[in-house]
N, C-alpha and C positions, 0 to 999 in steps of 0.2 A: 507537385506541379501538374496542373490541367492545361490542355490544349487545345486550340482551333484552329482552324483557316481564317487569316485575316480578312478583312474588307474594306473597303473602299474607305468607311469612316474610321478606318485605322492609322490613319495616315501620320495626324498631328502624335502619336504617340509612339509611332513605329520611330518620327524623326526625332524625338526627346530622349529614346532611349538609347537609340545612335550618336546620338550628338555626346553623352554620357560617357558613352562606353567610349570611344574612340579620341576621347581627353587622356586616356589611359595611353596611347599609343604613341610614341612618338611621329610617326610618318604618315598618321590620317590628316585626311586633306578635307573629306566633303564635307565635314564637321563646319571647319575653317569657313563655308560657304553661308554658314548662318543656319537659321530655323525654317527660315521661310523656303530657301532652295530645297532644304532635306524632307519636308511637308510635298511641295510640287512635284519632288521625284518619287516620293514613296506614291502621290496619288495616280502619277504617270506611269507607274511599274505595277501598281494594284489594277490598273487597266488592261495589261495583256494580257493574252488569252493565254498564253503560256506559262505565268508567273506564277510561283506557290511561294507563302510566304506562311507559316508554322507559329504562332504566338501559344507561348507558354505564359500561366496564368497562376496568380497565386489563391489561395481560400476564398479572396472576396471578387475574384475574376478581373482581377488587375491584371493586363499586361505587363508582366516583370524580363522577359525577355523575347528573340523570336530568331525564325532563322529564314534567310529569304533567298529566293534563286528561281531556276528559270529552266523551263523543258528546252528551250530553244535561246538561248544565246544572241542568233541574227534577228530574232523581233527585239530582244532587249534595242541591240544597235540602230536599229530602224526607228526605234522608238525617240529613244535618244537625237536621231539627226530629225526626227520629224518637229520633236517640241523643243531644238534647241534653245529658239528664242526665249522660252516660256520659262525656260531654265537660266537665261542669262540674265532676263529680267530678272527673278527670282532670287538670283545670288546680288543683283546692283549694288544691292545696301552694303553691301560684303566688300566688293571688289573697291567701291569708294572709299572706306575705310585701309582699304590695303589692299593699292591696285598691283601687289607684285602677286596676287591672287591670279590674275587675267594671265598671267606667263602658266599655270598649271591647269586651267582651264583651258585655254589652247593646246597645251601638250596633250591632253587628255581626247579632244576633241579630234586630233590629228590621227591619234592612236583607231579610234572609231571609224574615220574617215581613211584608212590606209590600205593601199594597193594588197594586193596576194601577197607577193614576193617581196615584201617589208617584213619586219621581225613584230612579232605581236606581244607586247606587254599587257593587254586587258582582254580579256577572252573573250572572241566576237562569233563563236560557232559552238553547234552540242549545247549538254546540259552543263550548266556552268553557279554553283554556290557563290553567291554576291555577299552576304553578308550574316555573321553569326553574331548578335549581342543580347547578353544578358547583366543586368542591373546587379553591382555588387553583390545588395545584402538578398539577392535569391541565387547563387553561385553554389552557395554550401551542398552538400549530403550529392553531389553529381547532376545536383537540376539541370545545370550547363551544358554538360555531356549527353544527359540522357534526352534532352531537347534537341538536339543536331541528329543525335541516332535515330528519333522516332523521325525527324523531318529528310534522311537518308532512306530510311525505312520506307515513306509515302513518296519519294523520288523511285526507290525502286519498283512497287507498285503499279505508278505512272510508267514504267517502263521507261528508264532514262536513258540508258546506257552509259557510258561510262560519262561520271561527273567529274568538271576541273572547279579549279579553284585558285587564285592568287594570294599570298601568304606575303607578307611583309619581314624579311627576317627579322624586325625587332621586336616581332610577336612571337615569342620563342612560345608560348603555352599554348597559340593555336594550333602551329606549327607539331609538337610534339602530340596534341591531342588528336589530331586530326592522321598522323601517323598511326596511334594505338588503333583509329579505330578503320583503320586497313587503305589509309592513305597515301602513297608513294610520292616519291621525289618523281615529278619531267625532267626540271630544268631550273639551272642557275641563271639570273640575268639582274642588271641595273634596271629601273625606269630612266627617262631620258635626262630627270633631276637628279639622278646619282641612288636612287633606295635601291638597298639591296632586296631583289624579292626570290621565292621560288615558287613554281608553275609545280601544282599537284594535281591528283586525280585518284578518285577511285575509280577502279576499273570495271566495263559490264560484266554484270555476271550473269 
C-alpha cells in the first residue's frame, strides 16, 4: 500500500469508502445520512487548516482506504457550527426518508454546541482521530494497521500531542487494535442514544 495526503478533490471517495466500511458497524450513524452529506463533510473537513487525512492507495493509485483527524479538535467544532446548514441540507434527502434521523443529528449537534461543565461524548479539544476505514479486500497482510501507524506516525511529526479518539464498543477490532498499538483506555460512557463507547488516547510523547 502507497500513501498520500488527501485533497480537496478527494472527497466524493473519501465518503464511498466510509459509507462502506461503517455498514460493517452496527452503531454508525453518518453513513445513515446519505452520500451526499458524507461528500459535504469530507469537503468541509479537507478545508481546515488543521485537518490531515492519510489515503492509502493500492498499485493502480486507487484510494483503498485512509485515516483522518485533526491537529485541533476546536476548529473541527467551529467548522462544524459554521457550515451547519450546509450540512443539514446535505443530509435532507436522508432525514425525509427517515426523519427519526433528525433525533441524532440534534443530539449530535448538542453535543458540539455544550457548555464546559456538560460531559463530552465527541471530542471537541487537542488532537483528536475521526475516522479509520479501509475497503475489505485491501485489509489483508496489515495494510489496515500499518496505514493508522504511518498516519500516527505523521500526527507525531506534526507534533500533536497526546491523540483521543472515540471507539464504539461494538467495534471490538478497532478497539483491540488501537490498544496493540499503545492506546489506553480514558473512559467508559453511553452516548445520549444508549451506544456503549470508550474515550482513548495515545498519549504525548
Amino acid at each position: 500500500m502507497n500513501y498520500r495526503l488527501a485533497t480537496f478533490r478527494d472527497a466524493r471517495e473519501l465518503a464511498g469508502i466510509h459509507d462502506v466500511c461503517s455498514r460493517d458497524q452496527p452503531g454508525g450513524f453518518m453513513f445513515q445520512l446519505g452520500p451526499r452529506f458524507l461528500k459535504k463533510y469530507y469537503q468541509l473537513f479537507l478545508q481546515e487548516y488543521k485537518a490531515v487525512i492519510l489515503c492509502g492507495l493500492d498499485e493502480e493509485g486507487k484510494i483503498v482506504g485512509f485515516v483522518s483527524g485533526t491537529l485541533d479538535a476546536a476548529e473541527s467544532v467551529r467548522n462544524l457550527r459554521k457550515h451547519k446548514i450546509k450540512l443539514l441540507l446535505a443530509a435532507f434527502a436522508a432525514v425525509l426518508r427517515r426523519p427519526k434521523l433528525l433525533a441524532g443529528i440534534l443530539s449530535r449537534y448538542a453535543s458540539i454546541s455544550r457548555r464546559a461543565d456538560q460531559e463530552e461524548y465527541m471530542i471537541s479539544s487537542g488532537a483528536r482521530c475521526t475516522c479509520w476505514a479501509v475497503l475489505p479486500e485491501a485489509r489483508a497482510n496489515m495494510g489496515a494497521v500499518t496505514l493508522l501507524r504511518t498516519w500516527l506516525a505523521i500526527m507525531r511529526v506534526l507534533q500533536a500531542g497526546a491523540i483521543r479518539m472515540e471507539v464504539d464498543r461494538d467495534n471490538t477490532r478497532s478497539e483491540m487494535v488501537h490498544r496493540l498499538l499503545g492506546g489506553r483506555l480514558v473512559r467508559e460512557y453511553q452516548t445520549p442514544n444508549g451506544r456503549p463507547r470508550v474515550l482513548m488516547e495515545y498519549p504525548d510523547q
